[in-house]
N, CA, C, O and CB atoms as a CASP TS submission, in Angstrom:
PFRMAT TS
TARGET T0000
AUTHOR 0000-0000-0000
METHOD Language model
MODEL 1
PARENT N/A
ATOM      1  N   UNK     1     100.924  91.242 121.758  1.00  0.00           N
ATOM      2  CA  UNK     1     102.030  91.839 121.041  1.00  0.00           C
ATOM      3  C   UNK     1     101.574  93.066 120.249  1.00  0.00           C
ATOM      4  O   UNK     1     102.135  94.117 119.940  1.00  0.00           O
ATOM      5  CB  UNK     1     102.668  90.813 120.114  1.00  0.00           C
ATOM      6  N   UNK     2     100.574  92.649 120.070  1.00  0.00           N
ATOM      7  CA  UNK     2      99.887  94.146 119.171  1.00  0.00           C
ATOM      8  C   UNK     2      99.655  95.006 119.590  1.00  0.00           C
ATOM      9  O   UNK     2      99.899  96.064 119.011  1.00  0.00           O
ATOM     10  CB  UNK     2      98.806  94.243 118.574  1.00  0.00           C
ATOM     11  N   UNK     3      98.904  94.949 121.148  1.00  0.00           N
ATOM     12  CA  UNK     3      98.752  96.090 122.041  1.00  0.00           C
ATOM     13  C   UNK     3     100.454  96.377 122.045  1.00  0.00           C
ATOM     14  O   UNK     3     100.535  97.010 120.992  1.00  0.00           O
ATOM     15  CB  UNK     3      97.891  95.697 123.703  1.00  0.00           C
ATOM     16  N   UNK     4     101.316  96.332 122.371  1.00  0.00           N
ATOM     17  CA  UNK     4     102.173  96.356 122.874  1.00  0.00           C
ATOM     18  C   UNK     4     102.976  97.588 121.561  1.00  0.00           C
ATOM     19  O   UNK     4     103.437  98.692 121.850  1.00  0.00           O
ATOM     20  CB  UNK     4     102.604  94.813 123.265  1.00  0.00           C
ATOM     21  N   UNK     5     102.947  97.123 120.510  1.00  0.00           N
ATOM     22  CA  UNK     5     103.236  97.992 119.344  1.00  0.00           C
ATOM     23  C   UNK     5     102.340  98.826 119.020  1.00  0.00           C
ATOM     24  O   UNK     5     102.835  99.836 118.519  1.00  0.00           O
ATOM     25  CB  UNK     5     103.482  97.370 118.263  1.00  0.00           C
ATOM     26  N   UNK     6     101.143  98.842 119.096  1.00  0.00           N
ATOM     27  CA  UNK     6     100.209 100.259 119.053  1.00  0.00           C
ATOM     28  C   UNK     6     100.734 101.420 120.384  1.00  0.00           C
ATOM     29  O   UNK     6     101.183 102.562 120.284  1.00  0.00           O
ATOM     30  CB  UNK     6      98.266  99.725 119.375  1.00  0.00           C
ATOM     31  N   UNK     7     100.493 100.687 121.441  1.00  0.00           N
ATOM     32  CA  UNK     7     100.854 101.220 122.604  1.00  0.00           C
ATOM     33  C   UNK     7     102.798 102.766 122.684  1.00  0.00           C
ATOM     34  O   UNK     7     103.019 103.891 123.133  1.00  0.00           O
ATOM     35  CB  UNK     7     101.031  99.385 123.499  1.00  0.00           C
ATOM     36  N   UNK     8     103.676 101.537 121.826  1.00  0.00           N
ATOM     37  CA  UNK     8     104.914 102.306 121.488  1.00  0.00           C
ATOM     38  C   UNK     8     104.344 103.116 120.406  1.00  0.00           C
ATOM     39  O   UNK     8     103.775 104.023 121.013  1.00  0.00           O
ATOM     40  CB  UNK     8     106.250 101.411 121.042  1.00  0.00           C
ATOM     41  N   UNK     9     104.181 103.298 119.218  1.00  0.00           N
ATOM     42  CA  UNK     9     103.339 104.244 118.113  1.00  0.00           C
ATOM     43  C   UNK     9     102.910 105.149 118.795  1.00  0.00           C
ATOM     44  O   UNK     9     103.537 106.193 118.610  1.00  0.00           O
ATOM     45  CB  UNK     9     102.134 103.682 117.324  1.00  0.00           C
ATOM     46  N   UNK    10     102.104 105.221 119.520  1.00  0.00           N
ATOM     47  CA  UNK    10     101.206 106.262 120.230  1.00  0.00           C
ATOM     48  C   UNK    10     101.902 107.272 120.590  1.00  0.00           C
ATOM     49  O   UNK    10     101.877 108.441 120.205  1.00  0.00           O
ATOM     50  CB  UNK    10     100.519 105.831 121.388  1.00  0.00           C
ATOM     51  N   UNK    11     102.732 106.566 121.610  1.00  0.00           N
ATOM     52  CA  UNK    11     103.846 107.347 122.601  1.00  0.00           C
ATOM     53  C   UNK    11     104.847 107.909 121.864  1.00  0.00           C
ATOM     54  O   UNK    11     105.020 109.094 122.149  1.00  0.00           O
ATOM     55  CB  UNK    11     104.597 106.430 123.653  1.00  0.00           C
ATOM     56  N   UNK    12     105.633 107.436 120.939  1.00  0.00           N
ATOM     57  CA  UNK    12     106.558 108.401 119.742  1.00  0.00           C
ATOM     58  C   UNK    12     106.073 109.306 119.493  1.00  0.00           C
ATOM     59  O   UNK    12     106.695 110.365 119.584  1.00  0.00           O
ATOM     60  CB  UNK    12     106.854 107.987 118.436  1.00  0.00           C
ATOM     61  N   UNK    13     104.113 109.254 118.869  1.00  0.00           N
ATOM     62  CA  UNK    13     103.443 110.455 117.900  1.00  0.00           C
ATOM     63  C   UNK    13     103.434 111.040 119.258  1.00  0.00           C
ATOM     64  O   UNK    13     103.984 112.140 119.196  1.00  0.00           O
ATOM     65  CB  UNK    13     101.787 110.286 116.838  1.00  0.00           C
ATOM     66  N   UNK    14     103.090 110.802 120.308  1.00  0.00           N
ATOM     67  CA  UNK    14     102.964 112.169 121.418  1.00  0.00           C
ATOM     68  C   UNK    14     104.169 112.688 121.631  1.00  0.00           C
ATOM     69  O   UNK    14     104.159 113.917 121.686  1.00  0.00           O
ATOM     70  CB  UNK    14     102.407 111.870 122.931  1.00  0.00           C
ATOM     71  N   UNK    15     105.201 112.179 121.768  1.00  0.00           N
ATOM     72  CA  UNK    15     106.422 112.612 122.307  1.00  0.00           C
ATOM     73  C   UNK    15     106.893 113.683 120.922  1.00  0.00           C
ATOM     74  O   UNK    15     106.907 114.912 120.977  1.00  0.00           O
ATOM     75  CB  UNK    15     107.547 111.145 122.719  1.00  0.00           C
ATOM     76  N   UNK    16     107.143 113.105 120.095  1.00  0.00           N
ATOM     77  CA  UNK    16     107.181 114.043 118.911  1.00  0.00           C
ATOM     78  C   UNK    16     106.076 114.785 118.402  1.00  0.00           C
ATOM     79  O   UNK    16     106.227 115.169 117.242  1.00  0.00           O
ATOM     80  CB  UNK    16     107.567 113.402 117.895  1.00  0.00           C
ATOM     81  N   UNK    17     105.187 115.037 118.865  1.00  0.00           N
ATOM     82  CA  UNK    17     104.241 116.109 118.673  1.00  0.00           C
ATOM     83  C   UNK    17     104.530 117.090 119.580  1.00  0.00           C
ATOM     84  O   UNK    17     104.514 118.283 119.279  1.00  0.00           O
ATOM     85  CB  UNK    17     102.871 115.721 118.794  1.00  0.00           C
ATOM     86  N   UNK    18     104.859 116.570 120.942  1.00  0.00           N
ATOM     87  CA  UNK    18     104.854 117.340 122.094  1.00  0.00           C
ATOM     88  C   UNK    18     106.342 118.153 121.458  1.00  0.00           C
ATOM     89  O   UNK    18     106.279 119.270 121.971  1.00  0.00           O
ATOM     90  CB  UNK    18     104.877 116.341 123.762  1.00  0.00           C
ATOM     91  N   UNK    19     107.413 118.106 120.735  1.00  0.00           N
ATOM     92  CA  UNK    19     108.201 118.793 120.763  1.00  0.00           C
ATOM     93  C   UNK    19     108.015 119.697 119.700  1.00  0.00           C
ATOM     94  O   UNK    19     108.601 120.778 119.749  1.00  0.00           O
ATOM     95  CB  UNK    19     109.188 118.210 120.863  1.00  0.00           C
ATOM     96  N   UNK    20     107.153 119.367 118.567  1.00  0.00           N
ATOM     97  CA  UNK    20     107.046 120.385 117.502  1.00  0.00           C
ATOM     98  C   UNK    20     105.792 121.629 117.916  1.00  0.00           C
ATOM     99  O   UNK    20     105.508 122.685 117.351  1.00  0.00           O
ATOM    100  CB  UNK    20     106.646 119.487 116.005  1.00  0.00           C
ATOM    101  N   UNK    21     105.185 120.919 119.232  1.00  0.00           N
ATOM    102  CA  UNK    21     104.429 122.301 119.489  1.00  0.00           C
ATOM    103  C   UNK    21     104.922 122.989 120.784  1.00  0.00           C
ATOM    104  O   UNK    21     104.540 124.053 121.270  1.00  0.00           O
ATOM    105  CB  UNK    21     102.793 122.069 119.636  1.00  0.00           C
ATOM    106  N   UNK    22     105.838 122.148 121.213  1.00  0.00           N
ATOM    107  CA  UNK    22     106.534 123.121 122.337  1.00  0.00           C
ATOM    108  C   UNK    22     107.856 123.821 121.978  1.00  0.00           C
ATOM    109  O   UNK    22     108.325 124.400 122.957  1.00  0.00           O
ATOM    110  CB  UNK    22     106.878 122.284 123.635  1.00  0.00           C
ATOM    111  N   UNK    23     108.514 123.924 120.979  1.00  0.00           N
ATOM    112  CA  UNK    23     109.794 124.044 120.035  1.00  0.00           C
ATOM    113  C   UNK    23     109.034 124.957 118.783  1.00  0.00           C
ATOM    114  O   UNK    23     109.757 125.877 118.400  1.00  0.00           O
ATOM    115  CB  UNK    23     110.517 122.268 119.441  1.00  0.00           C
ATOM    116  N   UNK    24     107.731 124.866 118.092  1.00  0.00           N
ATOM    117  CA  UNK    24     107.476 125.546 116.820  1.00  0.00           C
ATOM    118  C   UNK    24     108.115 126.766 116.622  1.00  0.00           C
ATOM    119  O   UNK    24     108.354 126.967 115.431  1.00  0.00           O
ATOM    120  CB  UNK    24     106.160 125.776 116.640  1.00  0.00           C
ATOM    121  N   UNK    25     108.435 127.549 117.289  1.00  0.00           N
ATOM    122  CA  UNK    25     109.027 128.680 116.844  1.00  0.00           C
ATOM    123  C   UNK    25     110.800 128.229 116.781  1.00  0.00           C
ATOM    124  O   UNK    25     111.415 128.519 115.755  1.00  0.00           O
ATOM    125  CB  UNK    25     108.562 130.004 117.950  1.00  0.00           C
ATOM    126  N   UNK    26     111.275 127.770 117.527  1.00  0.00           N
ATOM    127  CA  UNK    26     112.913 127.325 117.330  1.00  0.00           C
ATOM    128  C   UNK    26     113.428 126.240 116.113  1.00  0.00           C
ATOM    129  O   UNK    26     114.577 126.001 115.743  1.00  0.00           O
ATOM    130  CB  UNK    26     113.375 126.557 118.779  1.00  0.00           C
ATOM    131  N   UNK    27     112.048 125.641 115.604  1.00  0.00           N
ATOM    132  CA  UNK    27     112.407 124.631 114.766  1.00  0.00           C
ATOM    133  C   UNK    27     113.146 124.772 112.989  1.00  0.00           C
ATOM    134  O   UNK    27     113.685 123.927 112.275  1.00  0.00           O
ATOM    135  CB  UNK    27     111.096 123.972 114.787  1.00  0.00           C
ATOM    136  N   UNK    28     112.890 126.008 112.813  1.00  0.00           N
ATOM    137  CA  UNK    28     113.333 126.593 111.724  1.00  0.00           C
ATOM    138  C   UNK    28     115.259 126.870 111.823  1.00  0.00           C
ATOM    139  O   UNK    28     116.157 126.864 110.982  1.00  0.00           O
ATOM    140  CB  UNK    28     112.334 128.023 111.636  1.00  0.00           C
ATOM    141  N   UNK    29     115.224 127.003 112.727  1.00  0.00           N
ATOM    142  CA  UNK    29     116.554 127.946 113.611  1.00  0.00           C
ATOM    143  C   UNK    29     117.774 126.210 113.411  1.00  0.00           C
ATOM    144  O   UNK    29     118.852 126.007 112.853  1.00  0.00           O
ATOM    145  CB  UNK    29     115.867 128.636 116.236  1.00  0.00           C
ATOM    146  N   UNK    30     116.570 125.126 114.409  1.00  0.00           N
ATOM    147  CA  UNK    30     116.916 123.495 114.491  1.00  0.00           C
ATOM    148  C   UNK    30     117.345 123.411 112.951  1.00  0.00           C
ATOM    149  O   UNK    30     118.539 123.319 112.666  1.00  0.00           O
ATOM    150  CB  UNK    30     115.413 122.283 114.978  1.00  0.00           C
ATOM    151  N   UNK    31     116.408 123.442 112.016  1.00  0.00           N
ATOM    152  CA  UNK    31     117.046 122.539 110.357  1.00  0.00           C
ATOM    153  C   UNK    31     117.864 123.105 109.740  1.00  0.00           C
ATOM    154  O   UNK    31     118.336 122.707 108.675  1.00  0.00           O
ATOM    155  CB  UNK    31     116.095 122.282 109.108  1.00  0.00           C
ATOM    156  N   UNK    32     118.208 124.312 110.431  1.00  0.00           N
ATOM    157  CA  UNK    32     119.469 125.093 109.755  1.00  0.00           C
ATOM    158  C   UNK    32     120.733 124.825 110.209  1.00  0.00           C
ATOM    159  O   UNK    32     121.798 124.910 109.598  1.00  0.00           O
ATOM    160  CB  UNK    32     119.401 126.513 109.899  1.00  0.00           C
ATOM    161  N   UNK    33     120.500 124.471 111.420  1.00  0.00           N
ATOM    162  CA  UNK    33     121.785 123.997 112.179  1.00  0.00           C
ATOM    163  C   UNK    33     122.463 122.102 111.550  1.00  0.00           C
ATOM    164  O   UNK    33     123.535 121.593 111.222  1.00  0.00           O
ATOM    165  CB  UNK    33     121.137 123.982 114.182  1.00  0.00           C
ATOM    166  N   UNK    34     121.160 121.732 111.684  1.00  0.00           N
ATOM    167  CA  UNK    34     121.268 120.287 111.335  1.00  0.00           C
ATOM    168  C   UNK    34     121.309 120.128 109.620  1.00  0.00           C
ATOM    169  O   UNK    34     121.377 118.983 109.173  1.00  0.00           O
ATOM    170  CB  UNK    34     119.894 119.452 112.039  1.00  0.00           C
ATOM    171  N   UNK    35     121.279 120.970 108.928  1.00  0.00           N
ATOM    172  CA  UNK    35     121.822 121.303 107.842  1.00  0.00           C
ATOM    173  C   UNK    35     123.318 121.374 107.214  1.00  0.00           C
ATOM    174  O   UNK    35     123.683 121.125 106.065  1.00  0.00           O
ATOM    175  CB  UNK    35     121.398 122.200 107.833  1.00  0.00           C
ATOM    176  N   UNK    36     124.093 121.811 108.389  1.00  0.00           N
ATOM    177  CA  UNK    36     125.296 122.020 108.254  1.00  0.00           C
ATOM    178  C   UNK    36     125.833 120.473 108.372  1.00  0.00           C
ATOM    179  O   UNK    36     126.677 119.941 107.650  1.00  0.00           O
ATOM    180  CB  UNK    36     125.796 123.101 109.263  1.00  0.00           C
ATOM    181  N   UNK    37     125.280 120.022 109.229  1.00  0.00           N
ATOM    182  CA  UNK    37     126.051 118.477 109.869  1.00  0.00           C
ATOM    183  C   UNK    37     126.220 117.677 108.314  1.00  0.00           C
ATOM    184  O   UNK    37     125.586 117.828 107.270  1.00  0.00           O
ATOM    185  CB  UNK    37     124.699 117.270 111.282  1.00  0.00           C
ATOM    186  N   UNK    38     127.198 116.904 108.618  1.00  0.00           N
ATOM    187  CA  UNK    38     127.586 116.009 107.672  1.00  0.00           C
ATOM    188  C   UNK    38     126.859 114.827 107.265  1.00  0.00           C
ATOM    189  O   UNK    38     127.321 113.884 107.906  1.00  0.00           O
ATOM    190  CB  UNK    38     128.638 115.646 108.002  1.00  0.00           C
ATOM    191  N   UNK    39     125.921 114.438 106.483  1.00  0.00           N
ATOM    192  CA  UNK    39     125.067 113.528 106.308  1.00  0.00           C
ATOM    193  C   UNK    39     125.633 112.244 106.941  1.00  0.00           C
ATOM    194  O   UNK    39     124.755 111.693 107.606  1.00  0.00           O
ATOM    195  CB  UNK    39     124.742 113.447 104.928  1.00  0.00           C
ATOM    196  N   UNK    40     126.743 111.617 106.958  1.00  0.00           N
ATOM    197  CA  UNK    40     127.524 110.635 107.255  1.00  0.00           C
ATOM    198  C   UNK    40     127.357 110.351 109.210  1.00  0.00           C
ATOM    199  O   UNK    40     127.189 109.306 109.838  1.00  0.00           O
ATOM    200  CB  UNK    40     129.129 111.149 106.593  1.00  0.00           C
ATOM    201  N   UNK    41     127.464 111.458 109.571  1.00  0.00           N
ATOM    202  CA  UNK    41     127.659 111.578 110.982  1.00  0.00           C
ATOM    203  C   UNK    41     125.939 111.415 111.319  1.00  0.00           C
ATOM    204  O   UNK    41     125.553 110.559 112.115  1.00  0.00           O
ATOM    205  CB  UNK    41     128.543 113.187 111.501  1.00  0.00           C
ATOM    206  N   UNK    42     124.990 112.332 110.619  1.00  0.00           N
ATOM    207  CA  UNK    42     123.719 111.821 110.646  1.00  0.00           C
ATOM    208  C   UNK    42     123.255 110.234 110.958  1.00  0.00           C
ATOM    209  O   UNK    42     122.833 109.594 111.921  1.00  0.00           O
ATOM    210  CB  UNK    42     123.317 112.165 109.454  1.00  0.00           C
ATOM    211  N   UNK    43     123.587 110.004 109.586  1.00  0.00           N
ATOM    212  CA  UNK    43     123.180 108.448 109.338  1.00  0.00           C
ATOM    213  C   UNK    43     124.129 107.650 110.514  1.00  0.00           C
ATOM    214  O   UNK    43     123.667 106.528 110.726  1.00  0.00           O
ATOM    215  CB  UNK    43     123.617 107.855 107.512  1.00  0.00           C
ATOM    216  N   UNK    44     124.955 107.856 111.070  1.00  0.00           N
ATOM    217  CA  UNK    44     125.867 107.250 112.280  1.00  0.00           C
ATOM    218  C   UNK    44     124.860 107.190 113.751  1.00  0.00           C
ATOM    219  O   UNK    44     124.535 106.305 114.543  1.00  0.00           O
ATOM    220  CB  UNK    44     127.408 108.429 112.560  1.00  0.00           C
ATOM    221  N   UNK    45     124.657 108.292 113.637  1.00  0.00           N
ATOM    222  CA  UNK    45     123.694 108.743 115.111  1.00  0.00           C
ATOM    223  C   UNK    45     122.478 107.914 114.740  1.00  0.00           C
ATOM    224  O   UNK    45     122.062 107.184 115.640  1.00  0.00           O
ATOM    225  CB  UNK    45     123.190 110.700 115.363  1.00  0.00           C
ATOM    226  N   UNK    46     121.904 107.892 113.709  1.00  0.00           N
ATOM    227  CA  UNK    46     120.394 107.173 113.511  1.00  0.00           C
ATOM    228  C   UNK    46     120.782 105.677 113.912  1.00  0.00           C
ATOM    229  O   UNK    46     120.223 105.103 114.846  1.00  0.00           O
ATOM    230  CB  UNK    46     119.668 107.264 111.703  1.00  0.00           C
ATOM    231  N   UNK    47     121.902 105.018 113.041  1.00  0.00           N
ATOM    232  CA  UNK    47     122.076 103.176 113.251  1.00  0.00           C
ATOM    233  C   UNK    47     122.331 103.423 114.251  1.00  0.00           C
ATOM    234  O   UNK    47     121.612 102.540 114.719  1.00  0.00           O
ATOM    235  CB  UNK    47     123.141 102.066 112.531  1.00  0.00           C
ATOM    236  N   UNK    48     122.922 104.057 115.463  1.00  0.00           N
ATOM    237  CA  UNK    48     123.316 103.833 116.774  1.00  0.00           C
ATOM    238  C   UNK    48     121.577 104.173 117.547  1.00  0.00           C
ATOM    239  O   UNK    48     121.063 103.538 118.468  1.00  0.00           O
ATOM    240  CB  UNK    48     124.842 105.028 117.251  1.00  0.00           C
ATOM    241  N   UNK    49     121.159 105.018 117.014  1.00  0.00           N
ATOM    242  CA  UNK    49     119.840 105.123 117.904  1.00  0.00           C
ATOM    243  C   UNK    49     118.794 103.685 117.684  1.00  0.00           C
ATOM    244  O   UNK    49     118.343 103.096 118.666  1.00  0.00           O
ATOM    245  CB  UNK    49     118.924 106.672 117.360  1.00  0.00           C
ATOM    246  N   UNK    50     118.472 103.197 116.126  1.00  0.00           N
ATOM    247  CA  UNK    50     117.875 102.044 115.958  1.00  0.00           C
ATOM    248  C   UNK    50     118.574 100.905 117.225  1.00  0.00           C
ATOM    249  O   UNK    50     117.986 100.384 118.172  1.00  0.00           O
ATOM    250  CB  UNK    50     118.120 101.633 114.312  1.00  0.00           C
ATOM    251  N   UNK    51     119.843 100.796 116.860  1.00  0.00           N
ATOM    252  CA  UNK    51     120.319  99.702 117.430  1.00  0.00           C
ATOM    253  C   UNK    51     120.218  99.544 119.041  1.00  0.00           C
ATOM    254  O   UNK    51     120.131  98.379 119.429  1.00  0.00           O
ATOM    255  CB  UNK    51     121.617  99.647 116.991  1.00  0.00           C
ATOM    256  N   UNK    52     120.217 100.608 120.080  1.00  0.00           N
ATOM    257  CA  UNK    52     119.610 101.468 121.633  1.00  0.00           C
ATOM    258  C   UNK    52     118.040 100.778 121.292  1.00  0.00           C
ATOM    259  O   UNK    52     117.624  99.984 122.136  1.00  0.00           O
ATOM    260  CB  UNK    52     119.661 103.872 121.667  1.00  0.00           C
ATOM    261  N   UNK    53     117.443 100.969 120.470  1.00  0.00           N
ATOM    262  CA  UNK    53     116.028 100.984 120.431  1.00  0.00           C
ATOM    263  C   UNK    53     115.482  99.773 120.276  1.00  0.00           C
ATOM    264  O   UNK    53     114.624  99.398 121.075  1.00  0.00           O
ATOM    265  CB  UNK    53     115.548 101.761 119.489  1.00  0.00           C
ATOM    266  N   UNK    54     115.972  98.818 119.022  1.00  0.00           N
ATOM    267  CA  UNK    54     115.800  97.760 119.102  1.00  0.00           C
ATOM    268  C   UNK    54     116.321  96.836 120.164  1.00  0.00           C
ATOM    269  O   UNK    54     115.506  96.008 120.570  1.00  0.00           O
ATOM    270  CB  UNK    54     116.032  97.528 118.158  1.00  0.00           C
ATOM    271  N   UNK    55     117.626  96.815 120.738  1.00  0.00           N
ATOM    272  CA  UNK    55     117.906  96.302 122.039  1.00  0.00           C
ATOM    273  C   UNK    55     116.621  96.514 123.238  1.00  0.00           C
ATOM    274  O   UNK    55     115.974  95.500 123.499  1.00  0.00           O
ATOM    275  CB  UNK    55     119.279  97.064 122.480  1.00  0.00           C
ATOM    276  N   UNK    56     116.333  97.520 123.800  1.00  0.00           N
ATOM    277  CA  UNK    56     115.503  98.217 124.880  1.00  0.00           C
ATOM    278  C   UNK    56     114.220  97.057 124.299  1.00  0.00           C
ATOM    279  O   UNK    56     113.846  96.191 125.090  1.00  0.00           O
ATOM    280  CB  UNK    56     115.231 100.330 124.725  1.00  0.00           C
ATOM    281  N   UNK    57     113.660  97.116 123.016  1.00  0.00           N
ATOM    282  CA  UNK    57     112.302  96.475 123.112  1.00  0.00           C
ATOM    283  C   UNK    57     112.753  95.052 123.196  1.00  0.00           C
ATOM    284  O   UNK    57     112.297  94.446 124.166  1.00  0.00           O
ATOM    285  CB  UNK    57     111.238  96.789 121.827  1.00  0.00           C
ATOM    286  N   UNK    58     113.471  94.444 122.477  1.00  0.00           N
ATOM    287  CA  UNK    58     114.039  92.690 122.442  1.00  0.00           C
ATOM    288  C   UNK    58     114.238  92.383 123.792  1.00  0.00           C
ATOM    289  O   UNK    58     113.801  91.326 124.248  1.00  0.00           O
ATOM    290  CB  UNK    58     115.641  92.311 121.591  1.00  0.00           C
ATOM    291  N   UNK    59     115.072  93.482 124.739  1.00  0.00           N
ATOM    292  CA  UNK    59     115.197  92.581 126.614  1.00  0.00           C
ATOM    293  C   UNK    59     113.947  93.443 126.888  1.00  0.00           C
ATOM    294  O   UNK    59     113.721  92.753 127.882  1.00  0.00           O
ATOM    295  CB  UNK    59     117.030  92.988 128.124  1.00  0.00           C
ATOM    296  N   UNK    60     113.178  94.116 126.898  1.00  0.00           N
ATOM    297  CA  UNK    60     111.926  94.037 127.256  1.00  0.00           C
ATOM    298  C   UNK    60     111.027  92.910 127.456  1.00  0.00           C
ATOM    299  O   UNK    60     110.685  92.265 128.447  1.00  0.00           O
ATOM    300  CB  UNK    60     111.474  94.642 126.570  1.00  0.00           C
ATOM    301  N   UNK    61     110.709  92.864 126.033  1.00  0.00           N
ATOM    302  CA  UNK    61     109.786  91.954 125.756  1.00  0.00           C
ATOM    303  C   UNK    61     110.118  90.463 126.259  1.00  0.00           C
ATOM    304  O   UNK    61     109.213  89.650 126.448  1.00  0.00           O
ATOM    305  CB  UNK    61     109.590  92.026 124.349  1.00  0.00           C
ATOM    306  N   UNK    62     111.522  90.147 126.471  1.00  0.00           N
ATOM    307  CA  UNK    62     112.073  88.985 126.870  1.00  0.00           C
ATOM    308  C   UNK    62     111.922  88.827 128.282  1.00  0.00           C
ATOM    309  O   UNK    62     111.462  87.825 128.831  1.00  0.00           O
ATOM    310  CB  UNK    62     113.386  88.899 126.486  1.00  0.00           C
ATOM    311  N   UNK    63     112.388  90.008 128.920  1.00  0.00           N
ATOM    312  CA  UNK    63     112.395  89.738 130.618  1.00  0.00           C
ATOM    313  C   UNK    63     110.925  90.308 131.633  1.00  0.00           C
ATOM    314  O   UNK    63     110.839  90.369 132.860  1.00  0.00           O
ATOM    315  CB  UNK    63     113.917  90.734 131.262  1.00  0.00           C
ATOM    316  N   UNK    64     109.949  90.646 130.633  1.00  0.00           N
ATOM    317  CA  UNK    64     109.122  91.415 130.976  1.00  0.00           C
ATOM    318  C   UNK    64     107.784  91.182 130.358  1.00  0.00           C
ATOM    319  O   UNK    64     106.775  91.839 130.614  1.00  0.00           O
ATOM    320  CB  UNK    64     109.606  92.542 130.794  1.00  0.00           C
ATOM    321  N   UNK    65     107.851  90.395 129.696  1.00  0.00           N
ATOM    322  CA  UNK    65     106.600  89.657 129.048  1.00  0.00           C
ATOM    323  C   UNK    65     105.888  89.253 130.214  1.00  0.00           C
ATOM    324  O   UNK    65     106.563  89.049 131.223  1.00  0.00           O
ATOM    325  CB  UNK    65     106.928  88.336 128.063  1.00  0.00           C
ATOM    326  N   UNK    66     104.909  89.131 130.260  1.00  0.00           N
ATOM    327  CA  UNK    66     103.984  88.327 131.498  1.00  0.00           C
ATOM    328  C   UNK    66     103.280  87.298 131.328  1.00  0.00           C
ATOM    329  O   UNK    66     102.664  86.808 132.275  1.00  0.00           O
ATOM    330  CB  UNK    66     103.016  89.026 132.067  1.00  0.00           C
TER
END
C-alpha cells in the first residue's frame, strides 16, 4: 500500500512539474485569468475533482489489488 502511495506522489510532482516548466512563460497570463473566477465555482471544481480522484483510487485498489 505504501509503494502504491509513494508511487501516485511521484507521478502528480512530475505531472505538475512537467506543466510549470513547459507553461513557465504562460503561467503569469494563467493566475490572472483564474483570478477573475469566482472563488465559489473554484472550490466546486476542486470537491468534484477530489471526489473523480478518490473514486478512481477506492475501485482501483478494490478490483486491482493483486
Amino acid at each position: 500500500m505504501l509503494k502504491v502511495l509513494l508511487l501516485s506522489i511521484g507521478l502528480v510532482l512530475v505531472f505538475e512539474g512537467l506543466i510549470y516548466f513547459l507553461f513557465a512563460g504562460k503561467m503569469f497570463r494563467y493566475l490572472e485569468q483564474i483570478s477573475k473566477i469566482d472563488p465559489q465555482i473554484i472550490k466546486t471544481i476542486s470537491v468534484f475533482s477530489v471526489g473523480i480522484g478518490v473514486c478512481l483510487i477506492y475501485f482501483t485498489l478494490r478490483f486491482y489489488v493483486e
